[in-house]
One Martini backbone bead per residue (centre of mass of N, CA, C, O) as a GRO file, in nm:
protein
  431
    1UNK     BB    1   8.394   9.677  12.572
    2UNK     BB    2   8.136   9.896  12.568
    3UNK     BB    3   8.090  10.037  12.789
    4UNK     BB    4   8.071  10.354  12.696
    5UNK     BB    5   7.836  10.298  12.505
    6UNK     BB    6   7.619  10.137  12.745
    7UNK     BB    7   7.592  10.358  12.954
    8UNK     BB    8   7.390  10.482  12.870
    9UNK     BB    9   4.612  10.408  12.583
   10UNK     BB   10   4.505  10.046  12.592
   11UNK     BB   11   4.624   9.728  12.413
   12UNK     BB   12   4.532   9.416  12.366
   13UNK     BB   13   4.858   9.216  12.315
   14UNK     BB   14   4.989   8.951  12.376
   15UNK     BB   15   4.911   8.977  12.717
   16UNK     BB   16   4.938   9.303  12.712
   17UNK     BB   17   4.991   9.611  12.832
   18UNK     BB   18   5.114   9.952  12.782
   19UNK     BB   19   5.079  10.006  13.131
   20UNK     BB   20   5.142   9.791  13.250
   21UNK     BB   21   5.271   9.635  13.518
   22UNK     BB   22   5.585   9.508  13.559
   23UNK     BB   23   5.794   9.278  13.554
   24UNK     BB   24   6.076   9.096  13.559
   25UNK     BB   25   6.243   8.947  13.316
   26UNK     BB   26   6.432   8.706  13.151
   27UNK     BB   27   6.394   8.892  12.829
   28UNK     BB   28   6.460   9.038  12.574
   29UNK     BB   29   6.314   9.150  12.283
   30UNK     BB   30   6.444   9.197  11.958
   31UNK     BB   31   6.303   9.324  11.667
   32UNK     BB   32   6.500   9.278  11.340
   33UNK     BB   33   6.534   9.473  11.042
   34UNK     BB   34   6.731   9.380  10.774
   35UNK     BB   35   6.884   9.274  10.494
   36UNK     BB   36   6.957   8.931  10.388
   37UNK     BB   37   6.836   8.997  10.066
   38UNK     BB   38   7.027   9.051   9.808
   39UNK     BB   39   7.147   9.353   9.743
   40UNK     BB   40   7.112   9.513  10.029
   41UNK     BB   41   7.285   9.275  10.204
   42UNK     BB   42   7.554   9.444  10.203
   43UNK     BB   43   7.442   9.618  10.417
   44UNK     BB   44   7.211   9.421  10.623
   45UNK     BB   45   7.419   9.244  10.736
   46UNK     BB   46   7.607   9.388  10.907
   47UNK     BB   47   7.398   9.501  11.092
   48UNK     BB   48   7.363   9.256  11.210
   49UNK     BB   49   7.641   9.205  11.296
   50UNK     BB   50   7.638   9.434  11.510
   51UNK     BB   51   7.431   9.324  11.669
   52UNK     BB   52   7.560   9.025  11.744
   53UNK     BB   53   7.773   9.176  11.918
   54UNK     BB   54   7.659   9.370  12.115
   55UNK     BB   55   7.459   9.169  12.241
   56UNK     BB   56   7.712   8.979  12.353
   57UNK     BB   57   7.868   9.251  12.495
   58UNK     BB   58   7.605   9.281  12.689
   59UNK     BB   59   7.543   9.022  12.827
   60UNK     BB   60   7.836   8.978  12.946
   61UNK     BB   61   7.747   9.230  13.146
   62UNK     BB   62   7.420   9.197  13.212
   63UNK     BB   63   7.260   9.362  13.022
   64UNK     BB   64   6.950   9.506  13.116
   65UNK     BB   65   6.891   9.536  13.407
   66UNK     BB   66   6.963   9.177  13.422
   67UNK     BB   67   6.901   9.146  13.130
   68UNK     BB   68   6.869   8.984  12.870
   69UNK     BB   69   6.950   8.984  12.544
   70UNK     BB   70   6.700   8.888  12.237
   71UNK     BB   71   6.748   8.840  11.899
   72UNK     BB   72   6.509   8.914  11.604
   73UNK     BB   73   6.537   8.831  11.248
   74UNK     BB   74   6.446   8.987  10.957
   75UNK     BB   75   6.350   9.016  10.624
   76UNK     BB   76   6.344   9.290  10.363
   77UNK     BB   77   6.336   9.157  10.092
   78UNK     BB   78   6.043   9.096  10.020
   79UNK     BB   79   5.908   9.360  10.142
   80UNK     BB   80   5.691   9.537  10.257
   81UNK     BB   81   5.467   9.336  10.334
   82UNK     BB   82   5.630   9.163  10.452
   83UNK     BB   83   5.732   9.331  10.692
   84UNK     BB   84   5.429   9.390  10.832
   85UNK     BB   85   5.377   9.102  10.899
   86UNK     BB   86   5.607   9.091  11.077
   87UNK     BB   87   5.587   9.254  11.244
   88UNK     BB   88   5.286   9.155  11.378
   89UNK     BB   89   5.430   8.887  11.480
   90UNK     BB   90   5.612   8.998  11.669
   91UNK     BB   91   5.426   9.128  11.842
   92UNK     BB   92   5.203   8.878  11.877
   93UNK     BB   93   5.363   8.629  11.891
   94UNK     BB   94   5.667   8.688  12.007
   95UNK     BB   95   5.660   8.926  12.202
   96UNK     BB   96   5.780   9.181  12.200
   97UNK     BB   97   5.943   9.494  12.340
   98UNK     BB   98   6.111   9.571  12.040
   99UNK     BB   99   6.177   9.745  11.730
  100UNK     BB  100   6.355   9.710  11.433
  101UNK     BB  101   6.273   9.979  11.216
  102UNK     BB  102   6.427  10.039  10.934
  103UNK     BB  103   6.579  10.057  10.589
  104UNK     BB  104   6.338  10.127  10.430
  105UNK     BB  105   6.136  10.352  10.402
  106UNK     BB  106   5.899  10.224  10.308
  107UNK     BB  107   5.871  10.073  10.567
  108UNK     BB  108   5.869  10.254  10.777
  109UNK     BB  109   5.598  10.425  10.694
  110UNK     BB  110   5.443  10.177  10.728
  111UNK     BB  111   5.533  10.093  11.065
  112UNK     BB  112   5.497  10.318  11.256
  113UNK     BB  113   5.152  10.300  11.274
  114UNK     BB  114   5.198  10.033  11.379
  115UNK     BB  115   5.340  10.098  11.663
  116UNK     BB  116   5.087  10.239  11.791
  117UNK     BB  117   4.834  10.027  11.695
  118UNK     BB  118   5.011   9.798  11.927
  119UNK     BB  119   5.204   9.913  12.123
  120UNK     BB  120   5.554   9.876  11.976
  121UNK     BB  121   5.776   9.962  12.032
  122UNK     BB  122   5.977  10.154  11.739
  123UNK     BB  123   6.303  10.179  11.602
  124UNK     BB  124   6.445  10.368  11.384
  125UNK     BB  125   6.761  10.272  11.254
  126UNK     BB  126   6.802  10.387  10.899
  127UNK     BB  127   6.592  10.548  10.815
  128UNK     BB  128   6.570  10.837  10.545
  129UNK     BB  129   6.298  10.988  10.602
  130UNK     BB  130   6.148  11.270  10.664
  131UNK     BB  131   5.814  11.202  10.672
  132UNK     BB  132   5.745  11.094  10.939
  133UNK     BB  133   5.739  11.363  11.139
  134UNK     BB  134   5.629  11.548  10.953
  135UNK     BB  135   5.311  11.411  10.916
  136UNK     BB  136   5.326  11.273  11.210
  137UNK     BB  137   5.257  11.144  11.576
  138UNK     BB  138   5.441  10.940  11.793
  139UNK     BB  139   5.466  10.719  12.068
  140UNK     BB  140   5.646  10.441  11.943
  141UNK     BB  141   5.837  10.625  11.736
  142UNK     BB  142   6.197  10.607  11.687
  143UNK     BB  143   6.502  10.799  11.582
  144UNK     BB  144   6.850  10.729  11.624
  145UNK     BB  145   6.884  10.929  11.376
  146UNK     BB  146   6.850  11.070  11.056
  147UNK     BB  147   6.743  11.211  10.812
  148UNK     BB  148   6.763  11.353  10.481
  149UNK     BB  149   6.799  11.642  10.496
  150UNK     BB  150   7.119  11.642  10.624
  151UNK     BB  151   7.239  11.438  10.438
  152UNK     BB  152   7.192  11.623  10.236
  153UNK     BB  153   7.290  11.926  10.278
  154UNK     BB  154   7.558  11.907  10.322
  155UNK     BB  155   7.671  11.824  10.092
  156UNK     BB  156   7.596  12.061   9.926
  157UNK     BB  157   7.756  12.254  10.116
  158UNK     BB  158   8.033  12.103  10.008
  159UNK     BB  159   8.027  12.152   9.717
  160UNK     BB  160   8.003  12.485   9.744
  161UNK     BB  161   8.257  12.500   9.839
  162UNK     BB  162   8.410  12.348   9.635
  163UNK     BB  163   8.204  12.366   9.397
  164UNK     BB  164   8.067  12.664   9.286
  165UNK     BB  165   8.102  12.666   8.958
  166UNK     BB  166   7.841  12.485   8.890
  167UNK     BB  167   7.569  12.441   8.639
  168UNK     BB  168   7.548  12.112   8.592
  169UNK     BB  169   7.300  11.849   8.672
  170UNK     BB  170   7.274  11.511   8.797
  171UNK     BB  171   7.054  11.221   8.825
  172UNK     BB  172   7.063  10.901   9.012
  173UNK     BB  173   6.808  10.739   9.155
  174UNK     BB  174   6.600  10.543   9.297
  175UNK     BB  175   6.238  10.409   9.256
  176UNK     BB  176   6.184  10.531   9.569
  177UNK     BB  177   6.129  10.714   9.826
  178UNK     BB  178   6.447  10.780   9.900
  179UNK     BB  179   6.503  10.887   9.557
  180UNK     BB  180   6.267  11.108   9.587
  181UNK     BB  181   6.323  11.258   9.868
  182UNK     BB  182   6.618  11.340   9.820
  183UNK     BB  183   6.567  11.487   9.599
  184UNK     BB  184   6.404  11.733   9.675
  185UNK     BB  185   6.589  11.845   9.878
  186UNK     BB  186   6.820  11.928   9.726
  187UNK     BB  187   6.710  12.071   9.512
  188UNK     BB  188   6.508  12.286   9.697
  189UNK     BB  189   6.834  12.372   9.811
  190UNK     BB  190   6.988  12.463   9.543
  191UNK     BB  191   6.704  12.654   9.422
  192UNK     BB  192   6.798  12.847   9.736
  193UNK     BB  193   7.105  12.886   9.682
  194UNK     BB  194   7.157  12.819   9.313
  195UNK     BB  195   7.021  12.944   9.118
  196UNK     BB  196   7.053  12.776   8.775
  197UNK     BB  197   7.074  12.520   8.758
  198UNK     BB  198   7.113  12.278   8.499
  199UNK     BB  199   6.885  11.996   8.447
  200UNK     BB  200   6.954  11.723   8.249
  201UNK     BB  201   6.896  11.467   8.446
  202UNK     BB  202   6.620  11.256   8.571
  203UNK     BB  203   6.723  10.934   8.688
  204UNK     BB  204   6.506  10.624   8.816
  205UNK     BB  205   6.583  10.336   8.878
  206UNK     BB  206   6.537  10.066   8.975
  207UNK     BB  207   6.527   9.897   9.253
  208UNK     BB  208   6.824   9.633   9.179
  209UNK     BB  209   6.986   9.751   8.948
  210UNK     BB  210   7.148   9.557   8.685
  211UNK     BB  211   7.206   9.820   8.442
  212UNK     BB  212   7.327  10.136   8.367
  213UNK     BB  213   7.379  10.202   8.050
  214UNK     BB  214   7.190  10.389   7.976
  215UNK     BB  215   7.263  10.642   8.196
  216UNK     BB  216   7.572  10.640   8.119
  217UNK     BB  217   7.519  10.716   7.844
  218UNK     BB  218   7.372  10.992   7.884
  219UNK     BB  219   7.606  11.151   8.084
  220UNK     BB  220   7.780  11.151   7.862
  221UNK     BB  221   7.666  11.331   7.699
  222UNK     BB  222   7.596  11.546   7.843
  223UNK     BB  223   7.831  11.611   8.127
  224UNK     BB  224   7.788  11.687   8.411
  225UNK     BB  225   7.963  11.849   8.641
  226UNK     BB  226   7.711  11.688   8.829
  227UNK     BB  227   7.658  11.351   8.990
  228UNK     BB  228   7.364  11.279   9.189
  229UNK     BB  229   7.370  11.017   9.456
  230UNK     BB  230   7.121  10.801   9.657
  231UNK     BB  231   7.270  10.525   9.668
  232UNK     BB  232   7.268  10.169   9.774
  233UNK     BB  233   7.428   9.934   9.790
  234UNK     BB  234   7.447   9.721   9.514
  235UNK     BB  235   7.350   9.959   9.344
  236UNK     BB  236   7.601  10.115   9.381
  237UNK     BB  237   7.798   9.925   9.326
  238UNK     BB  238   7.749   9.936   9.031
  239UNK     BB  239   7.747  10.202   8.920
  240UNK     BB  240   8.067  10.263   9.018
  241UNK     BB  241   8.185  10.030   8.826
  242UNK     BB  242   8.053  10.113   8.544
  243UNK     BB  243   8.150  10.430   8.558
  244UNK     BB  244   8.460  10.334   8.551
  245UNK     BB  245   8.427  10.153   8.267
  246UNK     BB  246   8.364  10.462   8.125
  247UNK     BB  247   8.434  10.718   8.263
  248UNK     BB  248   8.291  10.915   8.406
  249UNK     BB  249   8.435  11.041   8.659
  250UNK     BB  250   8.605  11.217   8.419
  251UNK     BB  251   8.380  11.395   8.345
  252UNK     BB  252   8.247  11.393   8.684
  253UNK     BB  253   8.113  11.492   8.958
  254UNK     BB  254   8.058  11.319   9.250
  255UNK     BB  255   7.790  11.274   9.447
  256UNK     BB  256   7.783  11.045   9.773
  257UNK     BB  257   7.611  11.048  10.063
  258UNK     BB  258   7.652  10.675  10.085
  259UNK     BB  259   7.957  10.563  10.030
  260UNK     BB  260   8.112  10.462  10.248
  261UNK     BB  261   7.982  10.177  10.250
  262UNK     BB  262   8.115  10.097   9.917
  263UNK     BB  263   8.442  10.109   9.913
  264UNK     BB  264   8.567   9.854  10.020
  265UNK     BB  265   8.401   9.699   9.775
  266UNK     BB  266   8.538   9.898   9.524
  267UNK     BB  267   8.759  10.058   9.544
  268UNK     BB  268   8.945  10.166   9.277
  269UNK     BB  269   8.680  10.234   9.145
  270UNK     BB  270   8.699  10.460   9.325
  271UNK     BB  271   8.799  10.761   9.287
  272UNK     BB  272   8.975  11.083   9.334
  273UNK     BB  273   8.750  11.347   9.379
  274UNK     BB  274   8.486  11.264   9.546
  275UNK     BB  275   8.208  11.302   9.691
  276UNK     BB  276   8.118  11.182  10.059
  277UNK     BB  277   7.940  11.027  10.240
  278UNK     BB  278   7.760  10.850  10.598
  279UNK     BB  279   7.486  10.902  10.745
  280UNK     BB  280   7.673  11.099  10.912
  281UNK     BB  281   7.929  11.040  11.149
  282UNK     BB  282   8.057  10.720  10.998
  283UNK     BB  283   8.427  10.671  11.064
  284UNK     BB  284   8.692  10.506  11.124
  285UNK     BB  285   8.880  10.785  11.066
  286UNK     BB  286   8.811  10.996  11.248
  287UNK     BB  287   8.926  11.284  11.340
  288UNK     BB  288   8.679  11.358  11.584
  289UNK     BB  289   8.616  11.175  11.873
  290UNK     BB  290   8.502  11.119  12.109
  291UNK     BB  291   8.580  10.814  12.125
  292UNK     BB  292   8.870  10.643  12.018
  293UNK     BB  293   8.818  10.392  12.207
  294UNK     BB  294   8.532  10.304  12.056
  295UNK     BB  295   8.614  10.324  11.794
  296UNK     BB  296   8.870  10.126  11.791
  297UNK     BB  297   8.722   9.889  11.895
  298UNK     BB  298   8.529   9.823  11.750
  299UNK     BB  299   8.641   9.813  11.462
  300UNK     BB  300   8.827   9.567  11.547
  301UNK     BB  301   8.586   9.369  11.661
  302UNK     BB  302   8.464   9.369  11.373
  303UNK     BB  303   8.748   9.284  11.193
  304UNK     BB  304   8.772   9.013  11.354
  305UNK     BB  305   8.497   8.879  11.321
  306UNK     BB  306   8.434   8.955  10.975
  307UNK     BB  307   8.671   9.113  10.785
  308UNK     BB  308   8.571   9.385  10.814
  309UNK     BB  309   8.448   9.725  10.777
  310UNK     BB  310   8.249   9.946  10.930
  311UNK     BB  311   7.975  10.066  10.855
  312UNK     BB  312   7.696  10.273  10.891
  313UNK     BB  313   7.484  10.031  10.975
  314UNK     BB  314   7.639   9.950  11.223
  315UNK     BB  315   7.655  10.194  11.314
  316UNK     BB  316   7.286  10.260  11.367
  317UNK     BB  317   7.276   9.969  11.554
  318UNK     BB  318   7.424  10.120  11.799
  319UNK     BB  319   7.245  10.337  11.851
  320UNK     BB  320   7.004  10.157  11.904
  321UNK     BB  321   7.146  10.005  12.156
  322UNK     BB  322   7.253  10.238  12.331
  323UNK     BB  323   6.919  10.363  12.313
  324UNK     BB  324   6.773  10.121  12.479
  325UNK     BB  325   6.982  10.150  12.748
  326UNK     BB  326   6.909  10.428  12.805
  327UNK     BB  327   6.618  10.376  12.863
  328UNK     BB  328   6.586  10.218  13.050
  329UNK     BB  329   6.764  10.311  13.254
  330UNK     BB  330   6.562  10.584  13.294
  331UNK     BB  331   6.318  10.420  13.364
  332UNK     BB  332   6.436  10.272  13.651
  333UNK     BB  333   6.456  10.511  13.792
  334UNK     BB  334   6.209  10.677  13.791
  335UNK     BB  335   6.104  10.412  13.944
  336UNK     BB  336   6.310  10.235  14.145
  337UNK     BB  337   6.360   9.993  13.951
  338UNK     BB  338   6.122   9.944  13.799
  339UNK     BB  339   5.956   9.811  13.569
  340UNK     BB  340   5.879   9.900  13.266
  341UNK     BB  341   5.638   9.992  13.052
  342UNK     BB  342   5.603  10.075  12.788
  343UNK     BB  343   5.519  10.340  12.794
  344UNK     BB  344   5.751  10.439  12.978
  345UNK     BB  345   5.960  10.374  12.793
  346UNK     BB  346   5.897  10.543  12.541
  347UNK     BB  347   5.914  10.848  12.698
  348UNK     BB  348   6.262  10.769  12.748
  349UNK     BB  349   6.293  10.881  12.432
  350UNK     BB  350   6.212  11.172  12.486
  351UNK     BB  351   6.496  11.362  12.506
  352UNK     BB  352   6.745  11.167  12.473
  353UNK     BB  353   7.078  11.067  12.545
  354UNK     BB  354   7.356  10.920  12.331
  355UNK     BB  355   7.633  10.746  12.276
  356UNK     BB  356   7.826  10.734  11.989
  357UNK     BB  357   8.050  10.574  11.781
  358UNK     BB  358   8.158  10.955  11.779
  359UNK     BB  359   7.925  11.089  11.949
  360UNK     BB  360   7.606  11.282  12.039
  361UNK     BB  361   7.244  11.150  12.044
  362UNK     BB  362   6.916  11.329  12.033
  363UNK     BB  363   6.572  11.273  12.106
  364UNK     BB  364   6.345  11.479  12.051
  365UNK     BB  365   5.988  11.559  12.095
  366UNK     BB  366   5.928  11.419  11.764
  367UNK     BB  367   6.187  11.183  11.757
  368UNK     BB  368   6.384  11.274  11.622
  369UNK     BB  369   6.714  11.239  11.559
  370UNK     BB  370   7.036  11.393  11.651
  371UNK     BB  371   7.313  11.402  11.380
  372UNK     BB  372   7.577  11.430  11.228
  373UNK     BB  373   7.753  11.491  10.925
  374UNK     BB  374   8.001  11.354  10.718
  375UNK     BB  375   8.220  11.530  10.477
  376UNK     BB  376   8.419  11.425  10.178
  377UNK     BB  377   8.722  11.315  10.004
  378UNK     BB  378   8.838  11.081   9.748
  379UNK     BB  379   9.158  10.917   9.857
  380UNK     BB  380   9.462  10.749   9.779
  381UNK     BB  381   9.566  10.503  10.037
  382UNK     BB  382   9.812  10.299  10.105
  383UNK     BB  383   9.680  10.135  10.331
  384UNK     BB  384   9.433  10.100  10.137
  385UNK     BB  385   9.252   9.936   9.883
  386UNK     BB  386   9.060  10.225   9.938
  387UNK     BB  387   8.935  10.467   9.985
  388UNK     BB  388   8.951  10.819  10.132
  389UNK     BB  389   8.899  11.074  10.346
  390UNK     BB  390   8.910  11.405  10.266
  391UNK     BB  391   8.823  11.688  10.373
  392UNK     BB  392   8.656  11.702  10.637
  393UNK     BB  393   8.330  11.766  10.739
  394UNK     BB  394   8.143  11.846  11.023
  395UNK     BB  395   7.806  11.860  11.087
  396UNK     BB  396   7.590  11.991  11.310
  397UNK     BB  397   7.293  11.855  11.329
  398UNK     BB  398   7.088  12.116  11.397
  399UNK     BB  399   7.193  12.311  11.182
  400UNK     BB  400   7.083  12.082  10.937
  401UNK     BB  401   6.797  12.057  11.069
  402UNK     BB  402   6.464  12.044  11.085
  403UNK     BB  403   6.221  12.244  11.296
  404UNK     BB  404   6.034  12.183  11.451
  405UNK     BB  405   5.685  12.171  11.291
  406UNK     BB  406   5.843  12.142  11.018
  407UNK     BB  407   5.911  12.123  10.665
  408UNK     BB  408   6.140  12.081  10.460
  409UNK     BB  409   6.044  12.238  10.188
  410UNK     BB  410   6.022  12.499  10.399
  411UNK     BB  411   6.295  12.549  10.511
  412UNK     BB  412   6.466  12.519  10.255
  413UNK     BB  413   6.370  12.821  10.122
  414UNK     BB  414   6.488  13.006  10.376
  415UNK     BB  415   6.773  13.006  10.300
  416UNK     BB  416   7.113  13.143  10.350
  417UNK     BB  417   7.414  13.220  10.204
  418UNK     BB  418   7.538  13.221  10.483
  419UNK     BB  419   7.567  12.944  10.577
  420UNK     BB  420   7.824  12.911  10.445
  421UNK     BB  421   7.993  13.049  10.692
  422UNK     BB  422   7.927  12.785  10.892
  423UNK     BB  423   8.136  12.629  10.804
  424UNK     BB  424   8.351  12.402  10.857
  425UNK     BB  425   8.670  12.320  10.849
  426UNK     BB  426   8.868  12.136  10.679
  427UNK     BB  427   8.998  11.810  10.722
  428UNK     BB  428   9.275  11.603  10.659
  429UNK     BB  429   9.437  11.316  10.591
  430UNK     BB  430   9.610  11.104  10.867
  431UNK     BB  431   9.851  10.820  10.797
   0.00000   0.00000   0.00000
């Protein structure tokens, strides 16, 4: 089915070295990391979902190189240390050839030194951390999606646009890396495009966390014209059915760069003109997709499989799936069809250019990949039982990601209110 989106020094350990020369497998092994288990697995059960029919749907046709694909699951649910364990696990036990890691920053963090440590390839697929590649150097760990800076920066430069008038803004973030890092790109982003903007309240409830009353009670008091959430997975989803049994909805404009997700799932809680992003261009109604029919059998096969439409996780774990097969293929050709080696494997994935399920993603020299943006307003359509997205804006990925050697916090410093003039015209929603 998804022909076109498919078309696209060593250490000894479990029996292999990253470079020696190998023959052709029996079958590819790829261990992947998502939650399972919590409020996070209305997240990353999809994405889990999205990679069992894709590999379904590419070993039909042949797997990669004439090798069929078997994934092994991990959950992310029981934490940190659970998620590094299991690393080492599938690498040094399972003898995987790639691993897929992970959904929380956190993960990623750890798993990434891991990966080098190892030498043993790993997909960052999910993970929203823009600090992995801005710190250090890897030869073995690449990103197939974006990091934190252009999914914040986005989002902002669209506020920027809809709503410039505003002076007062909250946070309700997560307490751990990834709604720490996602706040201070913002600020820093805010207060070097529109300095001045009053922060009422910086809010960062626990990952997990079932009880919002506090902060919804303090927002409401406050009343900020803007409260920005990097919240995700089913913590956002209570945040916003709370939100609107108090009515704060009615209060102030929400900022919501990770909304798509829970849409489906909170339905006509979250009202008609608020901020949402996608983590990417990743919306089943994309205005403008590279591929109209890939992105529209996906999605029929994905609501036909599982009964639901497809969030970002799944668009980032197809990312994941058609980026290891544009890598072998690339790396199969370079040898003259000989399988490459883990190293050479590795080497295949910087520089590579691969399609996604609505545009193409490029994974730059420094690992990092280049991935679009959509941000848009919801509102509600006859057609769905939940909101949906007009005015929507695709923002280039390029244009709006650090680049190469380069900080977040340096670059985003520099940025200049001219940018808003490069902001494309938004497209409306068309029944």
């Amino acid at each position: 089915m998804l022909q076109a989106g498919l078309a696209a020094g060593s250490l000894l350990l479990a029996g292999r070295t990253a470079q020696a020369q190998r023959s052709k497998p029996q079958e590819i092994k790829i261990g992947i990391a998502t939650y399972l288990s919590g409020p996070a697995s209305v997240f990353g059960v999809p994405g889990r979902q999205a990679a069992e029919m894709l590999f379904d749907q590419l070993n039909a046709q042949g797997g990669i190189g004439g090798v069929k694909v078997r994934p092994i699951f991990v959950d992310e649910g029981p934490g940190v240390d659970h998620v590094v364990g299991e690393f080492r696990r599938l690498a040094q036990s399972e003898d995987v050839d790639l691993i897929f890691s992970a959904i929380s920053s956190a993960d990623c963090l750890a798993c990434a030194p891991l990966a080098d440590e190892l030498k043993r390839l790993t997909i960052l697929w999910d993970c929203g951390t823009q600090r992995i590649f801005e710190e250090a150097h890897y030869d073995y760990a690449f990103r197939t999606q974006a990091n934190a800076t252009p999914e914040v920066l986005a989002a902002l430069l669209y506020l920027l646009k809809v709503k410039p008038d505003f002076r007062s803004l909250a946070v309700v973030n997560q307490d751990y890396a990834w709604g720490r890092d996602s706040w201070d790109i913002w600020r820093t982003a805010m207060n070097t495009l529109k300095p001045g903007v009053r922060v009422v309240a910086e809010l960062f409830p626990r990952f997990g966390a079932t009880d919002y009353s506090t902060e919804i009670t303090r927002l409401l008091a406050l009343r900020p014209d803007v409260v920005f959430s990097t919240a995700w997975g089913g913590d956002l989803d209570t945040l916003i059915r709370q939100s609107a049994d108090r009515r704060l909805f009615e209060r102030s404009t929400f900022v919501l760069p990770l909304a798509e997700s829970s849409m489906e799932r909170v339905g006509k809680a979250l009202p008609a003109g608020h901020v949402v992003g996608a983590r990417g261009d990743h919306w089943f109604l994309h205005p403008n997709p590279r591929d109209p029919e890939l992105l529209r059998r996906f999605t029929n096969d994905f609501r036909q499989r599982f009964g639901t439409y497809p969030i970002y996780s799944c668009h980032h774990m197809a990312q994941a799936v058609f980026a290891t097969k544009a890598a072998y293929e690339k790396a199969l050709q370079a040898k003259g069809g000989g399988w490459p080696a883990d190293a050479e494997l590795a080497q295949a994935f910087r520089g590579l250019e691969f399609p996604s399920l609505t545009s193409t993603v490029k994974i730059r020299e420094d690992g990092q990949g280049l991935e679009d943006q959509i941000i848009g307003t919801t509102v509600a359509a006859d057609a769905y039982p939940f909101p949906v997205l007009t005015d929507m804006v695709v923002f280039k990925g390029e244009s709006i990601t650090t680049p190469v050697g380069q900080k977040s916090a340096d670059w985003l410093k520099t940025l200049k209110p001219s940018i808003l003039d490069s902001v494309p015209q938004p497209i409306a929603y068309k029944p």
